[in-house]
DRENNUMAR-615993 format. One record per atom (N, C-alpha, C): residue number from 1; atom name; x, y, z. Coordinates in steps of 0.1 Angstrom, whole numbers, plus 2048, in hexadecimal, padded with zeros to 3 digits. Example, Ala and Ser with C-alpha at 12.3 -4.5 7.8 and 13.67 -1.06 7.14 Angstrom:
BEGIN
@seq=1&atom=N&c1=884&c2=7C7&c3=84E
@seq=1&atom=CA&c1=87B&c2=7D3&c3=84E
@seq=1&atom=C&c1=884&c2=7DF&c3=84E
@seq=2&atom=N&c1=880&c2=7EA&c3=847
@seq=2&atom=CA&c1=889&c2=7F5&c3=847
@seq=2&atom=C&c1=881&c2=800&c3=84F
***
This chain:
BEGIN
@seq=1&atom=N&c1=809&c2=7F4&c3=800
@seq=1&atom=CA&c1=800&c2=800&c3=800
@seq=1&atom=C&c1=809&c2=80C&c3=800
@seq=2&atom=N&c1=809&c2=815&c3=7F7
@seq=2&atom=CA&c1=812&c2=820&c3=7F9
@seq=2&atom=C&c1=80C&c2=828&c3=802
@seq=3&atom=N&c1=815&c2=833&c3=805
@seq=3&atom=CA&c1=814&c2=83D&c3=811
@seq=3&atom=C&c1=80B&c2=846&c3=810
@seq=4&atom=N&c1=800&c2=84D&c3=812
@seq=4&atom=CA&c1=7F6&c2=852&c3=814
@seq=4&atom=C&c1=7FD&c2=85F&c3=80C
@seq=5&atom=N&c1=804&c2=864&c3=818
@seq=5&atom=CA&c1=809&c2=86F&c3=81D
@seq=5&atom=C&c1=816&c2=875&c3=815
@seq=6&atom=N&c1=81B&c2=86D&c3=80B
@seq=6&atom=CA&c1=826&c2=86D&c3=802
@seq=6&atom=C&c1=823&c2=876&c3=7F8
@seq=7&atom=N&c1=813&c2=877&c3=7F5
@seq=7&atom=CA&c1=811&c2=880&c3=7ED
@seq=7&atom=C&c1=814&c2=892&c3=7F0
@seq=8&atom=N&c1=810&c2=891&c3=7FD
@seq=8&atom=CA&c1=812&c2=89F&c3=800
@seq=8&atom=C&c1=820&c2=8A5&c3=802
@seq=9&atom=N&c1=822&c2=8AF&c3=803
@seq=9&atom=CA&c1=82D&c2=8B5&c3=809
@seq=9&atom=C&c1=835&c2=8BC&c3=819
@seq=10&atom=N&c1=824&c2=8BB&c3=81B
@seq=10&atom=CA&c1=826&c2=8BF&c3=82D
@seq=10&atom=C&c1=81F&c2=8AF&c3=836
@seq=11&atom=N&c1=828&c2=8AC&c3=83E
@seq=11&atom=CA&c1=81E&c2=8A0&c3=848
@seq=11&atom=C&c1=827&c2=8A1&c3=852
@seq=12&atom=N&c1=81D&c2=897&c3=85A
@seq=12&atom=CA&c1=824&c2=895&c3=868
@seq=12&atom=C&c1=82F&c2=888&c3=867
@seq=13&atom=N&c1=836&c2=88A&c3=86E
@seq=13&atom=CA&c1=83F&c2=880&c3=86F
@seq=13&atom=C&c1=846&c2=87B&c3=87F
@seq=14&atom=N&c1=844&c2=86D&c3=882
@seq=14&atom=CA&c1=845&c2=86D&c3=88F
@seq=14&atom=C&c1=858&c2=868&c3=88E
@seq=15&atom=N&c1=85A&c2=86B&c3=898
@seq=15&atom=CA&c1=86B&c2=86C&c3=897
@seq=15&atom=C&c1=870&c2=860&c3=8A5
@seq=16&atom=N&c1=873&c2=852&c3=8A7
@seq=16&atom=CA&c1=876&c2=84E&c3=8B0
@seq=16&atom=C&c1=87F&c2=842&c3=8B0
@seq=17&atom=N&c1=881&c2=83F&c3=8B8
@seq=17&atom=CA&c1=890&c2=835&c3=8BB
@seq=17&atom=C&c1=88A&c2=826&c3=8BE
@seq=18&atom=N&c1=88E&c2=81E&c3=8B9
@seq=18&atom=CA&c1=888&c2=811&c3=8BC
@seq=18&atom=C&c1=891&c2=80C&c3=8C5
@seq=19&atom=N&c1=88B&c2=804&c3=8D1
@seq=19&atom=CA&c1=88E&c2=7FF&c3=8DC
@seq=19&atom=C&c1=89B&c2=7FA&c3=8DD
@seq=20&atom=N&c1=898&c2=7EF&c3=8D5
@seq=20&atom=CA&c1=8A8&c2=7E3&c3=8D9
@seq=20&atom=C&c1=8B0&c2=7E8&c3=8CF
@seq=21&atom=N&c1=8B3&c2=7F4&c3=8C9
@seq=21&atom=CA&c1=8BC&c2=7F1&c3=8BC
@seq=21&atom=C&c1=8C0&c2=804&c3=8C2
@seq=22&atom=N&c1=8B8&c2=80A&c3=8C5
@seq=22&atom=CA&c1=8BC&c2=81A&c3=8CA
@seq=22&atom=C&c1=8BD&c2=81F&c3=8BD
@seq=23&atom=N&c1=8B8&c2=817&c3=8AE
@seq=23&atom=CA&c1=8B5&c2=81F&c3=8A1
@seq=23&atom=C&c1=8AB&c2=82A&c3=89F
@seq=24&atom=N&c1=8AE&c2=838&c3=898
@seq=24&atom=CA&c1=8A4&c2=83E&c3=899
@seq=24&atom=C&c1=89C&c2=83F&c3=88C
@seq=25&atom=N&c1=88D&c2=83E&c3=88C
@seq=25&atom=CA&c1=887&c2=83D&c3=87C
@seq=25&atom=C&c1=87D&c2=848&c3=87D
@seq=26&atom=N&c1=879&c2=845&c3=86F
@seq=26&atom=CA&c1=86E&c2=853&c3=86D
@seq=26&atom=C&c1=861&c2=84E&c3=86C
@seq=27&atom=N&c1=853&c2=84F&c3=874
@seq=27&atom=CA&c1=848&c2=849&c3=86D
@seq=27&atom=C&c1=83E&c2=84F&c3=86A
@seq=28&atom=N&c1=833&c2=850&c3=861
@seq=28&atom=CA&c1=82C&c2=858&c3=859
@seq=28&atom=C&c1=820&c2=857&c3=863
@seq=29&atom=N&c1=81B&c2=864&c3=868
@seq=29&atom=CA&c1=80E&c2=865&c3=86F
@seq=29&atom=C&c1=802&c2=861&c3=86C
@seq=30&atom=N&c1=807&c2=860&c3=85D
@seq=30&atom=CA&c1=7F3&c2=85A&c3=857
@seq=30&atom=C&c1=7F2&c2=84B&c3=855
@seq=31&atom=N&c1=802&c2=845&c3=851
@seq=31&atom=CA&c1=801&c2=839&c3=848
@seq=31&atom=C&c1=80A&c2=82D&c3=84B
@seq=32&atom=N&c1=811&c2=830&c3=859
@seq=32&atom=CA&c1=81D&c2=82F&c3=85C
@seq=32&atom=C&c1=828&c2=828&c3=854
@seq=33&atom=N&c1=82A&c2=82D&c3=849
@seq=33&atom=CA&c1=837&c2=82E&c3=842
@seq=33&atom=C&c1=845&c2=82C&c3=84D
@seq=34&atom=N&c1=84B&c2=828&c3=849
@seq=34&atom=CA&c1=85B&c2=827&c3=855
@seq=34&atom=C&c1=865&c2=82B&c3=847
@seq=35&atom=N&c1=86D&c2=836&c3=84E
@seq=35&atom=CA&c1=876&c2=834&c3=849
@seq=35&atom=C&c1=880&c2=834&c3=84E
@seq=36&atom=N&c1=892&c2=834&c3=84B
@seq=36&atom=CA&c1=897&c2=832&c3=854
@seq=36&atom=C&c1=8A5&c2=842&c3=852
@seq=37&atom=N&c1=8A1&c2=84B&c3=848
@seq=37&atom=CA&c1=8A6&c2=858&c3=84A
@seq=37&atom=C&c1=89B&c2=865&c3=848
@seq=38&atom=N&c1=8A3&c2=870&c3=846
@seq=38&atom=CA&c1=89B&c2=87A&c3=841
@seq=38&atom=C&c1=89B&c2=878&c3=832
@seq=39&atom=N&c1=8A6&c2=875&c3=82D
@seq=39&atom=CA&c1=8AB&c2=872&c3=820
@seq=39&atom=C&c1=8A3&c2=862&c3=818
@seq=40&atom=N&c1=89C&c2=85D&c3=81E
@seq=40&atom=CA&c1=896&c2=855&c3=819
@seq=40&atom=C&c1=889&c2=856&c3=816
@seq=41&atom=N&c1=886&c2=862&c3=820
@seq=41&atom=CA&c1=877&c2=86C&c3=822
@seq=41&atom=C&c1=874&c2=871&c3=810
@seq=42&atom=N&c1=881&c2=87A&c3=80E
@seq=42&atom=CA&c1=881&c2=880&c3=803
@seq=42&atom=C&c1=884&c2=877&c3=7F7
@seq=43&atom=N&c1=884&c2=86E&c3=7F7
@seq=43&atom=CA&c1=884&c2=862&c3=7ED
@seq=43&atom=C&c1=877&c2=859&c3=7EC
@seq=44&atom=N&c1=86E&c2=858&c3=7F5
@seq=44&atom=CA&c1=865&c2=855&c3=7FA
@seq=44&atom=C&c1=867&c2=845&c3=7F8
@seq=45&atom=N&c1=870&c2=83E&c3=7FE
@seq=45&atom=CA&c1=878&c2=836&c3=7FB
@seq=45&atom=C&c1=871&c2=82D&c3=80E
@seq=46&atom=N&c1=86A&c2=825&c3=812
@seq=46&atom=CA&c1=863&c2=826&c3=81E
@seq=46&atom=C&c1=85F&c2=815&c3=81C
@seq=47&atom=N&c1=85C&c2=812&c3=82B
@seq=47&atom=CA&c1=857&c2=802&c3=82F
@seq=47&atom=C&c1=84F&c2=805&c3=836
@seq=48&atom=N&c1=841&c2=7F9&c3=836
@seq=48&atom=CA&c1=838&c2=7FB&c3=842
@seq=48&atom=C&c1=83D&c2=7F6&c3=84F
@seq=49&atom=N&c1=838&c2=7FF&c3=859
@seq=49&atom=CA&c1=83D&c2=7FD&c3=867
@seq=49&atom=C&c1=83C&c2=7EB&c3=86B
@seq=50&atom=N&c1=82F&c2=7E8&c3=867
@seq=50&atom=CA&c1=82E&c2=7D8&c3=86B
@seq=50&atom=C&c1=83D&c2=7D1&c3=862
@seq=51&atom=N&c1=83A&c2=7D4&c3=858
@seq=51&atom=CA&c1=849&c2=7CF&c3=84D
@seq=51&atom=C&c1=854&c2=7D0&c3=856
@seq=52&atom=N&c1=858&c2=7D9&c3=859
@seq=52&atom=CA&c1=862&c2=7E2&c3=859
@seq=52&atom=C&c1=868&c2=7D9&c3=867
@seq=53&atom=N&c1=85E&c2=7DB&c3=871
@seq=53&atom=CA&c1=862&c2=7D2&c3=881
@seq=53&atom=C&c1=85D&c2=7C5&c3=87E
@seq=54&atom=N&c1=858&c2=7C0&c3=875
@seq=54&atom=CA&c1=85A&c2=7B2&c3=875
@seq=54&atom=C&c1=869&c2=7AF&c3=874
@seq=55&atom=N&c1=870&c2=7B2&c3=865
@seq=55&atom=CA&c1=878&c2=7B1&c3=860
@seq=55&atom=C&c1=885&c2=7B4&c3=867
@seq=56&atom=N&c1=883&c2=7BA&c3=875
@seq=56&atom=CA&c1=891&c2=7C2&c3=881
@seq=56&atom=C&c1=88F&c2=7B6&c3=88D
@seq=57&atom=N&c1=883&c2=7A9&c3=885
@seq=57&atom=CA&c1=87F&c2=7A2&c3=895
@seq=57&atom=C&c1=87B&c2=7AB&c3=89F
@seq=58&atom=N&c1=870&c2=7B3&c3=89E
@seq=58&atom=CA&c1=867&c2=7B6&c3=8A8
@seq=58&atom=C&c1=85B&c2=7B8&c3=8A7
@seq=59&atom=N&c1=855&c2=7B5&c3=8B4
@seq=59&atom=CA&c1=844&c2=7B7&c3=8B1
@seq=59&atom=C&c1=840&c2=7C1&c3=8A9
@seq=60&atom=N&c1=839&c2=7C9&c3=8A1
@seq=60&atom=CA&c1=830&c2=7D5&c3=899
@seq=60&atom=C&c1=828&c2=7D7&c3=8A2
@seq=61&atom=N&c1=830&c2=7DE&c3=8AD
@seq=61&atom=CA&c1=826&c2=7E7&c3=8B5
@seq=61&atom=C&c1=82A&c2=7F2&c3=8BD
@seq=62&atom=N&c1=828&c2=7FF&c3=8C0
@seq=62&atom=CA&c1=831&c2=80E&c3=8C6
@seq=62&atom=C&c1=838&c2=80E&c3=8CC
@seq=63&atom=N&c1=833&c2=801&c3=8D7
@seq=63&atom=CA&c1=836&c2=7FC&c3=8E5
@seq=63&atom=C&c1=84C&c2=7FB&c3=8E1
@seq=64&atom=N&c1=84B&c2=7F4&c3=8D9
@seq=64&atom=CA&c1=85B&c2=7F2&c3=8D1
@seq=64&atom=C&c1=861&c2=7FE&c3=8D2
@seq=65&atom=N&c1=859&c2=809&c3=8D3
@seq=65&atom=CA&c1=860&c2=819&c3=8CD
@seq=65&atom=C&c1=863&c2=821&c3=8D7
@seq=66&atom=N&c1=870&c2=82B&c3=8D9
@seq=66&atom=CA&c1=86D&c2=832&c3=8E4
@seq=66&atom=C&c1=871&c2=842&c3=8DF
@seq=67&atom=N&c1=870&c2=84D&c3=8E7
@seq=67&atom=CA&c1=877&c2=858&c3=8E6
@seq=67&atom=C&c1=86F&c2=85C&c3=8D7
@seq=68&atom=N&c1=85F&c2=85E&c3=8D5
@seq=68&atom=CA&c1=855&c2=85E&c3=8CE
@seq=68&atom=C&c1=855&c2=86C&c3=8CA
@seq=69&atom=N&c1=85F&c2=874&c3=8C4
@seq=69&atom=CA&c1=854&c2=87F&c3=8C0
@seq=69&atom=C&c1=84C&c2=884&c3=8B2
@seq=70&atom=N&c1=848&c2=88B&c3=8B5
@seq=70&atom=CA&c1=83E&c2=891&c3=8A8
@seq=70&atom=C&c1=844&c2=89C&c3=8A1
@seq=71&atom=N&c1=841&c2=89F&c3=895
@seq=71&atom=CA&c1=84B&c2=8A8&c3=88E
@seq=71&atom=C&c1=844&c2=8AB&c3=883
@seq=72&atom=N&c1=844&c2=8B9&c3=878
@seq=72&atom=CA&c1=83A&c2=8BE&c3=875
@seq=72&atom=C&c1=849&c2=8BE&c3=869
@seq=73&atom=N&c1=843&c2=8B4&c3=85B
@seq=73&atom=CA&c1=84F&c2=8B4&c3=855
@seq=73&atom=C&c1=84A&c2=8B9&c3=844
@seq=74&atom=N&c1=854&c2=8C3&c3=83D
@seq=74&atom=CA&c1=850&c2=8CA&c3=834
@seq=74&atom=C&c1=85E&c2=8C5&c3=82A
@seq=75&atom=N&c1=858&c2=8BD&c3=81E
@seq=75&atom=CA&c1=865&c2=8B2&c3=811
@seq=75&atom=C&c1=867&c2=8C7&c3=80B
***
């Protein structure tokens, strides 16, 4: 399913660090896209969050995520 939100140019973007790994990723407020820079943002180059923590061996769920914030992001 592509990203909702890819079409626009202004969205929210949640910004946080996954638990056992201290990686930080980017996820799309509407569609949760993951991606894993800002530079991949602008490529619109992106995995679904369930994909994404399947694939790192973890549950697909927030609980995984820490240091959560929100961010008002303009490509």
């Amino acid at each position: 399913m592509p990203c909702i939100s890819s079409r626009s140019i202004w969205l929210y973007i949640y910004i946080a660090k996954i638990r056992n790994t201290n990686q930080k990723i980017f996820i799309c407020d509407e569609c949760e896209a993951v991606w894993e820079s800002e530079k991949d943002i602008l490529k619109n180059s992106f995995k679904e969050f369930e994909d994404y923590m399947l694939e790192k061996g973890l549950k697909p769920v927030w609980t995984e995520l820490k240091d959560i914030e929100k961010k008002w992001y303009t490509r």
